[in-house]
DOVEXRO-670678 format. One record per residue (C-alpha): residue in one letter; x negated, y, z negated. Coordinates in pm, whole numbers, plus 50000, padded with zeros to 5 digits. Example, Ala and Ser with C-alpha at 12.3 -4.5 7.8 and 13.67 -1.06 7.14 Angstrom:
<nodes>
A487704955049220 S486334989449286 
</nodes>
This chain:
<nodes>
X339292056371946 X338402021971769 X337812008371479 X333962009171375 X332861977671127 X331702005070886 X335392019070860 X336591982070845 X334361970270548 X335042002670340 X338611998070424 X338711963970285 X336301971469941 X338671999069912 X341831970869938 X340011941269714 X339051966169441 X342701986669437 X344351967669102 X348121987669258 X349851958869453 X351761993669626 X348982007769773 X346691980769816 X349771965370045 X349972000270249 X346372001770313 X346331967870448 X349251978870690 X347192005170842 X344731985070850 X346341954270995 X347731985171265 X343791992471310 X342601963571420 X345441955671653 X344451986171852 X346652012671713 X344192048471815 X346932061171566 X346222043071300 X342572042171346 X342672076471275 X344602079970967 X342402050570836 X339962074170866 X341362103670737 X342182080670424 X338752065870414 X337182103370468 X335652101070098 X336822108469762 X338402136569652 X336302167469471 X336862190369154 X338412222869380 X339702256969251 X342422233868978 X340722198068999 X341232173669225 X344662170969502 X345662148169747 X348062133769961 X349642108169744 X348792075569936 X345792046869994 X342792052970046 X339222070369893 X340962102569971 X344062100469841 X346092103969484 X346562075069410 X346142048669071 X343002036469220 X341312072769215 X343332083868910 X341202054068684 X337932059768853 X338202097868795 X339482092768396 X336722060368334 X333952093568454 X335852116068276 X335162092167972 X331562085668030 X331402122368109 X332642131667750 X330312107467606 X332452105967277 X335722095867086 X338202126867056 X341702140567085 X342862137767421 X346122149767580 X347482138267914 X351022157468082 X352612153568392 X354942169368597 X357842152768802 X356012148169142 X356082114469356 X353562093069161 X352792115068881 X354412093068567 X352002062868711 X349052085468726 X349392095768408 X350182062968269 X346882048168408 X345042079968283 X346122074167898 X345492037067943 X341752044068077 X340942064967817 X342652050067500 X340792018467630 X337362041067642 X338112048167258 X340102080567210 X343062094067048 X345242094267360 X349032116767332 X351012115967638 X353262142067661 X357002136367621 X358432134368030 X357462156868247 X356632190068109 X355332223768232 X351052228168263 X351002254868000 X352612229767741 X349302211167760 X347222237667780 X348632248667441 X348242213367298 X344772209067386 X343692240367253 X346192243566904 X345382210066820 X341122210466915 X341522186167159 X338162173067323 X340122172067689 X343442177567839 X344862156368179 X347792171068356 X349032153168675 X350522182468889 X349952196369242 X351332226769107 X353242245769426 X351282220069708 X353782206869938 X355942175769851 X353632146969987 X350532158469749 X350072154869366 X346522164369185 X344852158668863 X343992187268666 X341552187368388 X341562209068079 X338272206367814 X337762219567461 X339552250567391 X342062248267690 X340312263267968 X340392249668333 X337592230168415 X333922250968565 X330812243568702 X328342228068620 X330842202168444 X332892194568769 X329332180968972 X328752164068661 X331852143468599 X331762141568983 X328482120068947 X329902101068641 X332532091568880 X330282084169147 X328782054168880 X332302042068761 X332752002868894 X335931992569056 X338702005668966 X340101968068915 X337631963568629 X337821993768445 X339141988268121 X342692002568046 X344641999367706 X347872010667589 X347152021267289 X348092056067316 X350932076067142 X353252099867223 X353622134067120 X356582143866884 X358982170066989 X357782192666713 X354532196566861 X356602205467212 X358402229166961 X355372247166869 X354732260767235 X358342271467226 X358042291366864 X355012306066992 X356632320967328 X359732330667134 X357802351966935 X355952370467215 X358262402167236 X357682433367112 X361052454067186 X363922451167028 X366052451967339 X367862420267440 X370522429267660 X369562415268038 X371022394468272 X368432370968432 X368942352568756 X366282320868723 X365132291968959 X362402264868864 X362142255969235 X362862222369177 X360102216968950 X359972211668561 X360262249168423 X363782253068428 X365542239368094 X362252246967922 X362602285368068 X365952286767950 X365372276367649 X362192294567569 X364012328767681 X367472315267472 X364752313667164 X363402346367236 X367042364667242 X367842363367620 X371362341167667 X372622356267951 X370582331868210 X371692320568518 X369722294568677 X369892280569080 X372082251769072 X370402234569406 X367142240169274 X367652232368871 X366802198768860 X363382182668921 X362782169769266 X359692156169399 X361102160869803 X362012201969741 X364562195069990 X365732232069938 X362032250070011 X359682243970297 X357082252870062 X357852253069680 X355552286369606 X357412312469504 X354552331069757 X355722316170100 X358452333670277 X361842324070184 X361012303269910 X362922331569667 X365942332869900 X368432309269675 X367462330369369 X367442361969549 X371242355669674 X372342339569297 X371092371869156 X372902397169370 X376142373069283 X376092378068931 X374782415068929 X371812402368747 X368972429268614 X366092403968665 X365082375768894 X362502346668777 X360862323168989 X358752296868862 X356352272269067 X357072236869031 X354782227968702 X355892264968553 X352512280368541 X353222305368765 X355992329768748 X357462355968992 X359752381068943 X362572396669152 X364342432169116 X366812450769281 X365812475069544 X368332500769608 X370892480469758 X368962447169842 X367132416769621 X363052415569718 X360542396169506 X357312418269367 X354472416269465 X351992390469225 X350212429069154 X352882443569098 X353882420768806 X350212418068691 X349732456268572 X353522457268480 X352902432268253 X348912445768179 X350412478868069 X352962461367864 X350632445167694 X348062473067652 X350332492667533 X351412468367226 X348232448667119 X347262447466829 X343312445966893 X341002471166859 X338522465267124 X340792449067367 X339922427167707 X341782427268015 X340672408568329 X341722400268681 X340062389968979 X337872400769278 X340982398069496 X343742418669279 X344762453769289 X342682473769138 X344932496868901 X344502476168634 X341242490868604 X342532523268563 X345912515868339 X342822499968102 X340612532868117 X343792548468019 X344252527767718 X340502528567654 X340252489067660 X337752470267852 X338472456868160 X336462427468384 X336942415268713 X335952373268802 X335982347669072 X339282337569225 X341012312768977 X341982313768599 X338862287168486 X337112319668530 X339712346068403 X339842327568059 X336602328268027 X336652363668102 X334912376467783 X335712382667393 X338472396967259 X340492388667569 X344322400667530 X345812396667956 X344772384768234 X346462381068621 X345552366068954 X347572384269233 X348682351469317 X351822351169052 X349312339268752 X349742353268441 X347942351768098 X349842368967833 X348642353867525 X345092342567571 X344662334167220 X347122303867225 X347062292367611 X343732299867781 X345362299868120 X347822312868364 X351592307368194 X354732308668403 X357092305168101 X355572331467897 X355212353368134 X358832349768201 X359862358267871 X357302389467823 X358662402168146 X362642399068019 X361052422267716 X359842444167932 X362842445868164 X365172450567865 X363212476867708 X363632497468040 X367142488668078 X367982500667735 X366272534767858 X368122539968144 X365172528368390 X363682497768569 X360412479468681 X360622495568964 X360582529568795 X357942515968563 X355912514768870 X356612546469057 X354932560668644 X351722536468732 X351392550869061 X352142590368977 X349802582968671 X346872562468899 X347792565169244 X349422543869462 X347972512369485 X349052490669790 X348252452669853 X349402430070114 X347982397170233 X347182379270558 X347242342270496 X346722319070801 X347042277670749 X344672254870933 X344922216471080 X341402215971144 X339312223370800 X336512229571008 X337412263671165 X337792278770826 X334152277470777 X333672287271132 X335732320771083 X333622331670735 X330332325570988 X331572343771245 X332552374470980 X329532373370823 X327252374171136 X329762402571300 X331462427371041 X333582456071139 X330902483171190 X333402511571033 X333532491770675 X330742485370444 X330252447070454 X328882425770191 X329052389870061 X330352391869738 X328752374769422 X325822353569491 X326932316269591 X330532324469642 X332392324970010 X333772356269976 X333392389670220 X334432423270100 X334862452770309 X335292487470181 X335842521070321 X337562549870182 X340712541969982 X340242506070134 X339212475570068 X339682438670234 X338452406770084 X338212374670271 X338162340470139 X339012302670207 X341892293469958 X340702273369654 X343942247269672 X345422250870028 X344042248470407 X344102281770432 X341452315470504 X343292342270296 X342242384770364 X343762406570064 X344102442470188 X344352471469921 X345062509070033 X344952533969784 X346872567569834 X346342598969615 X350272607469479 X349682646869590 X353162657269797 X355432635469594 X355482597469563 X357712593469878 X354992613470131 X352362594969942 X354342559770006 X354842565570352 X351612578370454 X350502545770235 X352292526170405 X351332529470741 X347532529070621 X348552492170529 X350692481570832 X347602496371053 X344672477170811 X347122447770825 X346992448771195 X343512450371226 X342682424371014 X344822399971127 X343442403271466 X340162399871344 X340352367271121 X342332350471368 
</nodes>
């Protein structure tokens, strides 16, 4: 492999126009490793140079490094200066940040570019959780909202994500459009940048808090919560929010309290991947606790662990979705209520909101849609650990929130003499027994994700209906009786994700109907996995 003059030129465009002495330096070490011969470095310069990165599933994310695809200042000001032209106006704009390598210069350079373009720029106090802004943006009107997070990506990425008026995640059309303003933005060296920006008071921060305290509906305080922020920015602001609320009794991971942009305790810091939930898991059984809580890094998503007989395990992100659905259902104050999830979820939601004779929708992966949902909206959940328990104030999924609903609801069942668990084994005598499971497989190579869907499409399992789902999306469902498997390539990972559902009739008992469940899922499970892989 050599170095092609094309690669070279871009390369060195790329270097003249970078105005970051860091990363201007590093991409003229690969480069200078390029040219020498280095096959290795060749290719990374390509990789680098592979072209910018796009709006995905939660804006744009990156390895932080050089390069047109990359995090980095250099893309950070090109993407605000189109963001600018994109808005076309002056306005309120917020920009947050979490405490990931590279995320206070991002969002540095983001205020500057767009104070500099003309509006009222408030940067966030330190490194906060996503929700936080989300809140700001849409309490205080707010034309646009920047947070720099990669959420629960691994260590070496960080991402941009953009909020616009009224809070919600970014959609189409306006990602292709900003993507063209973008496209038209000159160097990043000569974009203007200014630092007249402020930053927001700690009463505004307070607001978020006041609002989450004053989410409960019980009366019921007495829990014991076991709590890890997996080494992201959630875990004095949990603590706090839930001290606010009435819950003092927290006890949070030691090793993973403190933000850390290396995770050195997690392979993976999603409270999803296997093992992840193992320091929490262990603190919790120490101290006898009556509730687990895992946030992701930025605190946006939130999952919960319970005791289970005589061992810790983590629910499943459905399982805490229609806890928390029902909770809510069953407590609203509306009186033509909304509740939503998404094409990929269990599907008892559905029926816990027949039951309570609300409305109920189902979206696209991905809570740009979810908020968006429809009036009158009162919860929403993604089965991947996203949760929306107070649409009306942050349009989007809400680790910290959610954590504090979910204490309410554990400590109302506590005070009763019962658990979440037991709260479930009601949902499934009352619905059925709805049974999820995943099979998630990571790629290198980007390319044989799109070669799997192909190969689905043109060759379904002939014993399942098969259909693509929604017109323009990449998604395959495949239903049969009291089944159904959806395939998809993950909006925000290298990854081709199948969600299996079984659902089993509670006629013998819930144990009979559990086991005979069960093994309907370990057998669709097996299938499935052989044929996606």
């Amino acid at each position: 492999m050599s170095l092609t003059p094309a690669l070279r030129d871009a390369t060195f465009r790329w270097i003249a126009d970078d105005p970051s002495d860091a990363t201007r330096a590093e991409l003229q070490g690969v480069l200078a490793r390029a040219m020498g011969g280095d096959a290795a470095a060749v290719e990374d310069l390509q990789d680098r140079m592979a072209g910018p990165l796009t709006f995905g599933t939660a804006g744009l994310r990156g390895p932080v490094r050089a390069g047109t695809n990359g995090m980095n200042v250099a893309t950070v000001v090109r993407t605000t200066a189109g963001l600018a032209s994109w808005l076309g106006a002056s306005g309120l704009v917020f920009v947050g940040r979490d405490a990931r390598h590279g995320s206070e210069e991002f969002a540095t350079a983001a205020a500057e570019v767009m104070a500099a373009a003309g509006f009222d720029v408030r940067v966030l106090p330190g490194p906060l959780p996503t929700p936080v802004l989300a809140y700001l943006v849409r309490a205080h009107g707010a034309v646009a909202g920047i947070q720099i997070t990669a959420s629960h990506n691994p260590p070496a990425d960080n991402g941009y994500k953009l909020y616009l008026a009224g809070g919600s995640q970014i959609v189409p059309p306006s990602d292709g459009e900003i993507e063209k303003a973008i496209e038209a933005v000159p160097a990043a060296v000569s974009v203007p940048r200014n630092v007249t920006y402020t930053t927001v008071a700690d009463a505004e921060v307070d607001a978020y808090l006041e609002r989450v305290a004053s989410l409960p509906r019980g009366n019921s305080r007495s829990l014991k919560i076991a709590l890890t922020p997996m080494h992201g920015v959630g875990g004095a602001f949990a603590v706090e929010a839930l001290r606010r609320a009435g819950f003092t009794d927290v006890h949070v991971v030691r090793s993973q309290a403190v933000p850390d942009p290396d995770f050195p305790t997690v392979v993976f810091p999603n409270p999803e991947e296997p093992g992840a939930s193992d320091e929490l898991l262990s603190l919790a059984a120490s101290v006898d606790a009556d509730l687990a809580i895992a946030l992701d890094p930025d605190a946006d998503r939130c999952a919960l662990g319970v005791k289970d007989g005589e061992t810790w395990r983590m629910l499943r992100g459905d399982e805490t979705g229609v806890l928390l659905g029902s909770l809510v259902l069953s407590t609203t104050e509306s009186t033509d209520p909304l509740v939503a999830t998404t094409i990929v979820s269990s599907s008892l939601l559905k029926s816990i909101a027949a039951a309570h004779g609300a409305r109920y929708a189902e979206t696209l992966t991905g809570f740009k849609w979810l908020a968006r949902a429809g009036e009158g909206l009162v919860f929403a959940y993604e089965e991947a650990l996203g949760n929306c328990v107070d649409p009306e104030h942050v349009a989007d999924k809400d680790g910290i929130s959610a954590a504090v609903v979910a204490a309410d609801l554990a400590a109302g069942l506590k005070a009763s003499g019962r658990t979440l668990l037991d709260a479930l084994d009601q949902l499934a005598v009352d619905h059925g027994l709805h049974l999820t499971d995943q099979v998630s497989l990571r790629y290198t190579d980007l390319s044989l994700i799109g070669a799997t869907m192909a190969r689905l499409r043109a060759d379904p399992p002939a014993d399942f209906a098969s259909e693509d789902l929604l017109p323009g999306a990449d998604v395959l469902r495949w239903t049969a009786d009291g089944v159904r498997v959806i395939v998809r390539p993950s909006g925000t990972e290298p990854k081709l994700k199948a969600y299996l559902e079984v659902v089993q009739p509670v006629t013998d008992g819930l144990e009979s109907a559990r086991a005979s469940g069960q093994a309907r899922l370990t057998e669709l499970r097996e299938r499935v996995t052989g044929l996606v892989s």
